[in-house]
Structures are given as C-alpha cells and as structure tokens.
C-alpha positions in Angstrom: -6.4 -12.2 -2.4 -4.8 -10.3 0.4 -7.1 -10.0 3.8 -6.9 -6.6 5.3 -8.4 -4.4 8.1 -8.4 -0.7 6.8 -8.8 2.7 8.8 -9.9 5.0 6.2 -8.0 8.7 7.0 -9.2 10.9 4.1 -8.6 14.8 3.6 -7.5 17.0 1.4 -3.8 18.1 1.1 -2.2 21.6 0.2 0.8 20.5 -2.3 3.6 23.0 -1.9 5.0 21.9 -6.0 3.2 22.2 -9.2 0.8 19.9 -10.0 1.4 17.4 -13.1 0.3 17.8 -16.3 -2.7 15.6 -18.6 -0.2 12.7 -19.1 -1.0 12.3 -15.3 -2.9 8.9 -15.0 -2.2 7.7 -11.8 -1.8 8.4 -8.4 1.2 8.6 -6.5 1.4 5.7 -3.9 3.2 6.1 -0.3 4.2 2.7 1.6 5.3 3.4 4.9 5.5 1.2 8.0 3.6 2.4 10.9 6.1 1.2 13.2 9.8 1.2 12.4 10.7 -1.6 14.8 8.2 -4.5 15.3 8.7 -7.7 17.6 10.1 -10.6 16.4 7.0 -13.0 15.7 4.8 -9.5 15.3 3.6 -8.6 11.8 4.0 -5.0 10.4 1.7 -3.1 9.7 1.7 -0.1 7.1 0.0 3.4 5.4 -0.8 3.5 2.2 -1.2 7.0 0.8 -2.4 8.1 -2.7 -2.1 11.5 -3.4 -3.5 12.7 -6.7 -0.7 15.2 -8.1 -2.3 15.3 -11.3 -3.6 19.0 -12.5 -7.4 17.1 -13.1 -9.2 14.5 -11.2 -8.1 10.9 -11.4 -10.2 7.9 -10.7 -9.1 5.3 -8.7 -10.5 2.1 -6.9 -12.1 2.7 -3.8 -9.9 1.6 -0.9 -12.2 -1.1 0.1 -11.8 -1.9 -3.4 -8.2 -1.7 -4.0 -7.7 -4.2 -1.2 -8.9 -7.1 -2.4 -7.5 -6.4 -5.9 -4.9 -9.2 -6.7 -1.5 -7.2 -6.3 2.2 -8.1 -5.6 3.8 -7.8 -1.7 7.5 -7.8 -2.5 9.7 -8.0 0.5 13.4 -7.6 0.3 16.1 -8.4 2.9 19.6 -7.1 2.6 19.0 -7.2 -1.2 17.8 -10.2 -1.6 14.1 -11.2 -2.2 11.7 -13.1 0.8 9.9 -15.5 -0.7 5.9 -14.8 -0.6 3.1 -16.2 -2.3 1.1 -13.3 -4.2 -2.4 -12.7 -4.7 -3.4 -14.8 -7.6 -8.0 -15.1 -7.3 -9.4 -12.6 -9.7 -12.2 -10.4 -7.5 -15.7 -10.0 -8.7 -16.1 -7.3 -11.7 -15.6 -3.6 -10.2 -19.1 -2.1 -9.6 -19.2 2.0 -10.6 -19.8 2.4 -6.6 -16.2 1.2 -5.9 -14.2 4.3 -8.2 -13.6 7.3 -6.3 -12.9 10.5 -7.9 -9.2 12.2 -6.4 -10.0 16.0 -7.1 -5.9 17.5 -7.3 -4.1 17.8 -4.4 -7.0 15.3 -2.9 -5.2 13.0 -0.4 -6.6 9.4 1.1 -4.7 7.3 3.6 -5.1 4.3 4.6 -3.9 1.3 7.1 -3.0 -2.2 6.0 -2.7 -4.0 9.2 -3.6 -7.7 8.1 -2.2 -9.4 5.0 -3.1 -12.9 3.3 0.1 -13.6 3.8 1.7 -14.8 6.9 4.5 -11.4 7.8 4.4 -13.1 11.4 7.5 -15.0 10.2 10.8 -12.7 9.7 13.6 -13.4 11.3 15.9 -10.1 12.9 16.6 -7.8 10.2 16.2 -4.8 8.1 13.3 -5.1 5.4 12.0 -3.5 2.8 8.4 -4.0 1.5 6.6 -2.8 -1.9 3.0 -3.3 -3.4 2.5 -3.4 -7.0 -1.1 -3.1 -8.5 -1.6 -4.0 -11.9 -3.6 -2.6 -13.9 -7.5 -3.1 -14.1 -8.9 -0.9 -14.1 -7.0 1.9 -15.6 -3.1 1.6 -15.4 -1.6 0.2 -12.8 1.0 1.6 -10.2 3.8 0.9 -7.5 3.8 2.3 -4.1 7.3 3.8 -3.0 9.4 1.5 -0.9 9.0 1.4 2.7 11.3 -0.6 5.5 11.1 -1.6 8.7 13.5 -3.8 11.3 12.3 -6.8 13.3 14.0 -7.2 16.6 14.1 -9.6 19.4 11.5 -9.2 22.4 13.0 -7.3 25.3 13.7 -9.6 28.0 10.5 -9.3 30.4 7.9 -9.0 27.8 
C-alpha cells in the first residue's frame, strides 16, 4: 500500500472543449512531476489531477481514499521497465464518506510526495512514471505519463 503526504488543491475548471458524452465513466488522470530535474539520491515528487470531462457528475474515491488504494507505479527508463514492487494489501472496505461527487468541468489536484516505494534510488537519467488504478470501485483508470531527469548534485551542495 503506497504511503503518501497529500496537499489537497481543489477548484473548479472552465474547459475550453465539449464535454464527453454518458459513456463517460471516469475521470481523466494528469501525472506530472513537480520538479523536472531532481538530485540524484532525491525522490520525485508529483500532481495528480482528475478532471471530470464527463457532461454529468462522476464519482470517484476521495483523494485520501485513492491513496491508499492498491495501484501500480510503473517506471520506465530509456524504454525499458525499473523494477518496483507494487501495492499488493487490499485497504479496508470503502466507507460512502470517501466518494466524492466531480460536478463537469469540476477539477481536484493533488500532491504525491512520499511513495511506499523507495524512488530515492535512480541512477542519472530520463524517466518516465505512470499510476494505474484498478478498478474498485467503479472502473478503473491510468493517469497520463509524466517524466522527469535525475542529475548529479552540483559540486558545493
């Protein structure tokens, strides 16, 4: 189960395309690192953004929630996988308090700074980095793909 600190940013966005239809089920989930260049020996940190682009209100997992939900960290280097374990403990049934209702358009943003697993450990490089949430409840979904570089310490520091 992945250990996070979370900064909860939550307002409401204007979308500038037409909203998506009743097939809409599920948000659309943005990874992005909040720092492009990180330390080697520092771990990243990232955003997570769901916006709900649907034309009728979604529910979703509280972010609280969705953060101790077993999902899949992927990390890729160069094309080729970093190995990492992945959550694996199932979490105590969902309680009604822990779904949130996205109205369309409704944005929420939030910070995953700490991570069960250790992302202290990359060597120099390029990476990119995806979660996967399964489904439970309701379908699951993939956040978009976000990279960052690791690089050396400056000399001094």
């Amino acid at each position: 189960m992945p250990v996070v600190s979370l900064v909860l940013l939550s307002f409401v966005a204007l979308l500038s395309s037409p909203l998506r239809g009743a097939e809409c089920e599920t948000p659309e989930a943005t990874l992005r690192a909040v720092t492009g260049t990180v330390a080697l020996g520092v771990a990243p940190s990232f955003r997570l953004t769901l916006l709900n682009a649907c034309s009728h209100e979604i529910r979703v997992l509280s972010p609280e929630r969705l953060l101790v939900e077993p999902f899949i960290l992927t990390v890729s280097r160069a094309g080729k996988r970093v190995s990492f374990g992945s959550a694996i403990a199932d979490p105590p049934p969902v309680q009604p308090s822990q779904i949130i209702a996205l109205q369309p358009g409704e944005l929420r943003t939030f910070e995953l700074t700490r991570f069960k697993e250790d992302l202290t450990s990359f060597e120099v490089g390029t990476y990119q980095v995806q979660l996967s949430f399964p489904p439970r409840p309701g379908p699951g979904f993939k956040t978009s793909v976000a990279t960052f570089h690791v690089r050396r310490p400056r000399s001094g520091t």
